[in-house]
MARDRENSE-172716 format. One record per residue (C-alpha): residue in three letters; y negated, z negated, x negated. Coordinates in steps of 0.02 Angstrom, whole numbers, plus 50000, padded with zeros to 5 digits. Layout:
N
ALAYZX
...
***
This chain:
90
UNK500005000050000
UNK498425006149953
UNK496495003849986
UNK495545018549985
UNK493715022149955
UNK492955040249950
UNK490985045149886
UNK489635039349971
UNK489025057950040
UNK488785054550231
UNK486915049050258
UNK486355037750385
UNK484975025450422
UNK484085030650240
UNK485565028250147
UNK487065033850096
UNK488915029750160
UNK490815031550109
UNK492345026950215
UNK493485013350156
UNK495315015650239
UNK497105009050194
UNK498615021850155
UNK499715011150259
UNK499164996350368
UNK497584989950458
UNK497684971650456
UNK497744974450257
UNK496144986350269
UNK495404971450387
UNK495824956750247
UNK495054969950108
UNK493674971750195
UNK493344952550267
UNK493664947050087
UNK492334959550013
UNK490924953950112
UNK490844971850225
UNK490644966850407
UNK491554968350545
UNK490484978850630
UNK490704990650499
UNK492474996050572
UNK492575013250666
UNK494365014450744
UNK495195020350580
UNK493955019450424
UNK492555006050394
UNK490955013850343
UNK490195005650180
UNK488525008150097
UNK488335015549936
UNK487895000549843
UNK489564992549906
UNK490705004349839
UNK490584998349648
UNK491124981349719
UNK492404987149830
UNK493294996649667
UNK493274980849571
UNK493974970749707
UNK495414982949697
UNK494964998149804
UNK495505016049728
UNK494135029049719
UNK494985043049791
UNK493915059749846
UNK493665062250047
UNK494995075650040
UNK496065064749972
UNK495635048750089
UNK495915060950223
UNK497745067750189
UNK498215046250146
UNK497505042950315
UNK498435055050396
UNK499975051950311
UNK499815033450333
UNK499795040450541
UNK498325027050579
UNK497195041250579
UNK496105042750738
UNK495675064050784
UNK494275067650857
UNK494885071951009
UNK495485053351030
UNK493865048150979
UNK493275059151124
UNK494635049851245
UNK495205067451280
***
């Protein structure tokens, strides 16, 4: 089991975000991200969404730096990715 952090490329409120996910299991992503200080509010069905000054912290804590293609095809595989369409409740 892995935690997974891609580059902070998505901008939002003035600033810069990544996605932090897990390759296998969300209470794990949940404890990650509870010990690390990133809110709960942060959490968007599948991924939490982390500033760019976070990320140097969440890679010392223990995170991988992984590209966004590559958090992508882990989230998938892990199958606790959320499509689009089931974000749409279609």
């Amino acid at each position: 089991m892995a935690i997974l952090v891609d580059d902070p490329v998505w901008p939002a409120h003035g600033r810069l975000w990544a996605h932090l996910v897990s390759d296998a299991d969300l209470r794990e992503l949940h404890d990650f991200a509870a010990a690390s200080g990133i809110p709960a509010r942060s959490f968007d069905r599948d991924h939490y969404d982390v500033p760019e000054d976070a990320v140097p912290r969440l890679i010392e804590a223990g995170a991988r730096h992984v590209s966004g293609k590559d958090l992508v095809r882990a989230l998938i595989a892990s199958g606790l990715r959320v499509t689009a369409r089931e974000r749409r409740g279609l």
